[in-house]
N, C-alpha and C positions, 0 to 999 in steps of 0.2 A: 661352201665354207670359205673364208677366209683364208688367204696365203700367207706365209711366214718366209722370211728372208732374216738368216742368221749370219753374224759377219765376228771370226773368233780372232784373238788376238793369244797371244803367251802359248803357255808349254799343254804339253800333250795331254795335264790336268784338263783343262782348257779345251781342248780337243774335245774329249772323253765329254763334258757336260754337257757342251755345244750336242754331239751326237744324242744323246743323253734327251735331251729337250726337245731335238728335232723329233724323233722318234715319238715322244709322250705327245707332241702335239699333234702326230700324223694319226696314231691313234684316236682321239679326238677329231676327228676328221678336217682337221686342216692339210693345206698344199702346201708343198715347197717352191717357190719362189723360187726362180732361174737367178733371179737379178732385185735389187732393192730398188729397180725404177718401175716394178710392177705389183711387189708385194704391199700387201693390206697392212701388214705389219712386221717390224724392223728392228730387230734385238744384237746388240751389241753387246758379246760378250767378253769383257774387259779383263786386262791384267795391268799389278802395281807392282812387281817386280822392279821394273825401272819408268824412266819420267819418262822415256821416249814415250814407251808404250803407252800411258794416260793420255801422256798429249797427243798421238794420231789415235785415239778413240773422243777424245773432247772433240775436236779437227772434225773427225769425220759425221759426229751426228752433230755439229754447228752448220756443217756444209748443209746433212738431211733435211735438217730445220729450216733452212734458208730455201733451199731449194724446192722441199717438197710440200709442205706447209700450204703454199701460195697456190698451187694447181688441185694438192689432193689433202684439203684440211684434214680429214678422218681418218690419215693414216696412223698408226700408231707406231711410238719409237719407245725404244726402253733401250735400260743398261740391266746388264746380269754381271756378275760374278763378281772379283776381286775390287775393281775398283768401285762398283759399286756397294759392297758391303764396307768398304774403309770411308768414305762421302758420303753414302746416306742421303740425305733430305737434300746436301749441300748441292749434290748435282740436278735436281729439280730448277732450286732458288738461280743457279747460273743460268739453266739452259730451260726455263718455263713452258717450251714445248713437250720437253719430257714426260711422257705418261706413266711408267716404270721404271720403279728400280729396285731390283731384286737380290739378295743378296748370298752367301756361295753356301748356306745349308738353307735351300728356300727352292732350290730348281725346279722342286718336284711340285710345288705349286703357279707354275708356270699358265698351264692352260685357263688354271681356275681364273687366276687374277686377270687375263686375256680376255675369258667370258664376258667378267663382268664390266672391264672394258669397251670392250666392242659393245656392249648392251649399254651404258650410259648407266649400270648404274655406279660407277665410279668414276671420278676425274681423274687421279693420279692413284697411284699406288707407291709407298715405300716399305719394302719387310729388308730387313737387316738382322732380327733377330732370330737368339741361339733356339737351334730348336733339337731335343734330343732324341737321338734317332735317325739325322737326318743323313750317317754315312752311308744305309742301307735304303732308302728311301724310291733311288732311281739305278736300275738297271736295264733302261730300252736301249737295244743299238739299234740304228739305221743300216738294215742288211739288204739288198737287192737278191729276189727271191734265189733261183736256183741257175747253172751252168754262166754262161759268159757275163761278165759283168756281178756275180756276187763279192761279196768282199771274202777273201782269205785269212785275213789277217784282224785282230780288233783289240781294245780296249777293253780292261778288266778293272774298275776302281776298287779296292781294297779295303783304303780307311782315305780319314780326311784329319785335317790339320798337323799340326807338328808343332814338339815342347824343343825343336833345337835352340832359338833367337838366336841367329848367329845374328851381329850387329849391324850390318847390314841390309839384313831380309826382314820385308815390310809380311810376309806370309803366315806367321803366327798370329798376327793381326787380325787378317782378312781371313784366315781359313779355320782359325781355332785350336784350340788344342787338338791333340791326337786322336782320332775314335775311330777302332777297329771293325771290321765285320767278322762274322763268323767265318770260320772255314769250311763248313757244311753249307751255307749260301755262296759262297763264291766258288765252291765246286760245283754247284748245280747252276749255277750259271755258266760257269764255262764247258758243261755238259749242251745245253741250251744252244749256246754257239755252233759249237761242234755238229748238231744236229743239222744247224741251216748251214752247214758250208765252209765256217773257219777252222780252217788249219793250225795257226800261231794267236797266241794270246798276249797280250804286255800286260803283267800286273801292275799297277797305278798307284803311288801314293806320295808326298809331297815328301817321307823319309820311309821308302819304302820298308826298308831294314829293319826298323822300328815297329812292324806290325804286332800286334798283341802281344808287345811289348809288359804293359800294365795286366792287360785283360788275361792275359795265358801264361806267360813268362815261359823259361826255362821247362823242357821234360828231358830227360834221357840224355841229357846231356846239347839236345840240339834246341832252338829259337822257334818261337812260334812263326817267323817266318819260313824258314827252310822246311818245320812241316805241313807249313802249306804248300809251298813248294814239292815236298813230296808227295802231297793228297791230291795236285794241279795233275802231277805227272803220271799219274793213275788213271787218268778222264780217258777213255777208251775213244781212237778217232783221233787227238789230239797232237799233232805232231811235232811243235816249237813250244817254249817258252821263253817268254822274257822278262823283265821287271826294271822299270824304272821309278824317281833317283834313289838312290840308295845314298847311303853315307857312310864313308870310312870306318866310321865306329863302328858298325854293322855288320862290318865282315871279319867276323869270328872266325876258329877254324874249323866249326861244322858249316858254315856255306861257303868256306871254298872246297870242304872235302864232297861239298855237293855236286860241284861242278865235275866231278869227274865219276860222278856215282848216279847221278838222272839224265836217264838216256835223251830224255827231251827238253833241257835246261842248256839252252844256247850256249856255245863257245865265245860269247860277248860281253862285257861290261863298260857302263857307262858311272864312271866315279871320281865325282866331283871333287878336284884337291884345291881349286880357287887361288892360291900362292906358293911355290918353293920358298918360302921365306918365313923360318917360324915364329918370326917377330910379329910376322904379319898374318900369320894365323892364330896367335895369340890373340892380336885385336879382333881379329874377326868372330873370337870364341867359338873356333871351328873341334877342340877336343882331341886335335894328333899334332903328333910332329911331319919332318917333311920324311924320317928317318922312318916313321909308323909306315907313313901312307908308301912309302917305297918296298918296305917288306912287306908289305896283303901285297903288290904287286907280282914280287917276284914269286911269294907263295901261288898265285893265281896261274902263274906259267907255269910252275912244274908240276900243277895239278893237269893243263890243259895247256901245252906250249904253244899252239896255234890260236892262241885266244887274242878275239880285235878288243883293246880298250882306246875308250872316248873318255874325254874328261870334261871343267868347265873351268876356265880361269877369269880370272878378275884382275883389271891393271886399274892404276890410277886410286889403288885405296890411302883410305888416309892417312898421310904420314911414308907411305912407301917411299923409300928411297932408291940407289940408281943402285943397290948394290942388293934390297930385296927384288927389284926388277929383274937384277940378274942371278938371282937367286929363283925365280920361276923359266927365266930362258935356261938355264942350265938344267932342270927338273926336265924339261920338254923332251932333251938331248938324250938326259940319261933313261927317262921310261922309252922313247921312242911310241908317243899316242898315234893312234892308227887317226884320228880326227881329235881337235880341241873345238869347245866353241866360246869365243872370247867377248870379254864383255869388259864395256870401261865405266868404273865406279858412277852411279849414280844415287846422289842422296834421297835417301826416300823419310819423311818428316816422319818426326816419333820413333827413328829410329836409333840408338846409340852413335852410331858413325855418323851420322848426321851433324852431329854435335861434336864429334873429336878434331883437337889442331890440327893442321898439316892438311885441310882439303889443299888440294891439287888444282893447275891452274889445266883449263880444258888441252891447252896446244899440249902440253905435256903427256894428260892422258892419249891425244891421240898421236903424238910417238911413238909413246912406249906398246899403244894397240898396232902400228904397222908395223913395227920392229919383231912384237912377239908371233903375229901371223906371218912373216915371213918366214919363221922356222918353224914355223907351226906346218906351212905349208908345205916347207923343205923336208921335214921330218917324213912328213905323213907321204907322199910321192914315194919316196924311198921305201915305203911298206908297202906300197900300192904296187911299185912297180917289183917285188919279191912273189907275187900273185902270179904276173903272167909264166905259164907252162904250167899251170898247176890246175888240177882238177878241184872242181867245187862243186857242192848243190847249194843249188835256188831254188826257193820257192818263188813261184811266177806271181804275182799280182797282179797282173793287167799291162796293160800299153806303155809305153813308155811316155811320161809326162812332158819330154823332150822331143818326143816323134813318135806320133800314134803308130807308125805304120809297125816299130819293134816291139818288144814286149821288154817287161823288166821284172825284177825281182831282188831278194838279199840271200847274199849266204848265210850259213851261220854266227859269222862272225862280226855282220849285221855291216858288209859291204855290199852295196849298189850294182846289179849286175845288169847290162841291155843286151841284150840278142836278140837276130834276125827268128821271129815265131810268129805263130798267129794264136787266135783266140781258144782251138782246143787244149793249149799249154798252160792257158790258165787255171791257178789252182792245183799244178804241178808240182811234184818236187824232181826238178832236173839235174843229173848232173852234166856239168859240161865242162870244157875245156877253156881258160881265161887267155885270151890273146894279142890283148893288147890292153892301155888302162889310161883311163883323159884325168880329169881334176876330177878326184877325190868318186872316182865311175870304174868300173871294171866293166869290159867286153867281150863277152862269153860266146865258144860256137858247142851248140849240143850237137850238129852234123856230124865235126868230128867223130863225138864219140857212138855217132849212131843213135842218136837218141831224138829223132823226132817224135819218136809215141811216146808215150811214160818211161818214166823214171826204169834204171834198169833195177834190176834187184838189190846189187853191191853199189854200195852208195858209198861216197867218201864220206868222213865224221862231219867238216865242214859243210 
């Protein structure tokens, strides 16, 4: 059969499909591809969040077409997801070698359109259209059978699209409106996991928080998400959860009273505030102030005071001025983010920001981006370094990506740990002792605490 070489771009949506597709195709008895200098065919799963990202996916299958065209005409090349569902036919007519483009409710028809590819009985394929149904459509992960080398860890999709438009996100665009799954299918899926091996689960959604929102609403007082989250936390075997992104408005006060009531709902959140500046979340029709998003903060610590929060900021939006600028370095100070991940405005067409006065000249955004990563950085060191002497468990995942020879893993609170292990700690919940900490890494010895076999029984919360 046929090899498949998949190359993903964007956020851990992205991720999740990319696996998603490999799986469905391996099923259909294709290979995986080491390398795109040897697969049959070459799928490019695209994100329009920002211009960077389109343009190193244009970039790189202009290179495959140039390059690979002329030695292995028959190869096949396509686009999936985001960017392809927002172009359509448009990236065919640029890039004429293109055989597919597939669009982000469409994945589950992956192999089919491949078939008849590779058979000649089609030229090109373009699906971009809504199909309904298609949140529940694809649930295959890529798991490597049992003991060393299976995954611990995986991807849970939820729902797909999102009614946010904040005015800058091309993502309601490309992904749809909102549409939930059931919570009786995404416990038996996370049943399913559990069986082959994973330990932690991330629930997946583009506004997580928002899940059965429409479709379930309100019971007892608590959100269709949090009782999913309590029907997750039920899954016997199961030992983490997590969810990502969520959005401020979402965090009501039954899911932060959750966080300290489900024994396996992670000491971590990742929540996006994008500006300290409420002028400038005004424009970006983000639906809090900077005074909101600061109180679910503080609510969230003295539910769980050890709890790691990550955020997402945005510099360079339109019209920002040097005093909203410094209205998100001051935010920085006063949450203290254990991690931020920064990003400098980029227009994306069709989109309201697009179109608002006040774009910003590039030098400027990337100012105000080195400026804000230096406290970013400063900040987050200083949380890092409150870790070492302090006992943690990790879950191990395998090698260290940095140096085979260690192993690594996260706490609870979804910090990076590397210690000296070998392959039967995989799949482990360890705890150990944190002894030193490099950029934004913890370095853990379970020796200390005696713990080269499993886990001991008394585990720290973390």
């Amino acid at each position: 059969m046929p090899s498949v070489y998949i190359k993903t771009y964007g956020c851990q949506m992205n991720e999740r499909d990319s696996e998603a597709v490999a799986a469905q195709l391996v099923a259909k008895g294709y290979r995986l591809a080491s390398s795109e200098a040897t697969a049959d065919v070459i799928l490019l799963n695209t994100c329009s969040v920002r211009d960077a990202a389109e343009q190193r996916a244009l970039n790189k299958m202009t290179t495959l077409s140039r390059q690979l065209r002329r030695k292995r005409p028959e190869v096949v090349l396509g686009f999936l997801g985001c960017m392809a569902q927002s172009r359509g036919q448009a990236l065919i007519d640029r890039l004429p070698d293109v055989d597919l483009v597939l669009g982000t409710q469409k994945f589950h028809r992956t192999a089919e359109y491949l078939d008849e590819l590779l058979a000649g009985r089609r030229e090109h394929v373009v699906d971009i259209s809504v199909e309904e149904g298609s949140e529940g459509t694809i649930r295959e992960h890529l798991l490597a059978g049992t003991g060393p080398g299976k995954a611990v860890t995986a991807y849970v999709s939820i729902m797909q699209g999102c009614n946010q438009y904040c005015t800058f996100c091309i993502v309601p665009y490309t992904r749809g409106l909102e549409r939930s799954r059931s919570i009786d299918s995404i416990v038996e899926e996370c049943g399913e996991l559990v069986a082959r091996g994973v330990k932690e689960v991330t629930l997946l959604g583009q506004i997580v928080t928002s899940y059965g929102r429409r479709e379930m609403g309100m019971s007892g007082g608590r959100s269709a998400f949090v009782r999913l989250l309590e029907a997750v936390d039920r899954v016997a075997g199961l030992e983490r959860i997590r969810f990502t992104a969520p959005h401020p408005k979402g965090y009501g006060d039954d899911l932060v009273e959750a966080y300290g009531r489900l024994t396996k709902l992670c000491p971590s959140a990742h929540l996006p505030v994008q500006s300290g500046s409420d002028r400038v979340l005004k424009l970006m029709h983000r639906g809090y102030s900077r005074a909101h998003y600061v109180g679910i903060i503080e609510k969230l610590r003295r539910v769980r005071p050890e709890l790691g929060i990550t955020t997402d900021l945005i510099v360079g939006f339109p019209g920002e001025t040097e005093g909203d600028f410094e209205a998100t370095v001051d935010l920085v100070r006063e949450v203290e983010f254990d991690q931020a991940y920064l990003f400098k405005y980029s227009p994306r067409r069709d989109t309201p920001a697009a179109e608002m006065p006040g774009q910003l000249p590039q030098e400027v955004k990337d100012e105000r981006f080195q400026q804000l990563l230096t406290v970013v950085n400063e900040v987050g060191r200083r949380r890092y370094e409150r870790e070492v002497g302090r006992r943690v468990e990790v879950l191990v995942e395998g090698p260290s990506r940095k140096n085979a020879a260690r192993m690594e893993g996260r706490t609870g609170t979804n910090k990076l740990v590397v210690f000296e292990g070998n392959d039967r700690h995989w799949g482990q919940v360890l705890e150990m002792q944190v002894v030193r900490t490099g950029n934004f890494t913890l370095y853990g010895d379970p020796a200390i605490l005696n713990l080269e076999a499993p886990a001991a029984s008394e585990r720290a919360r973390d």
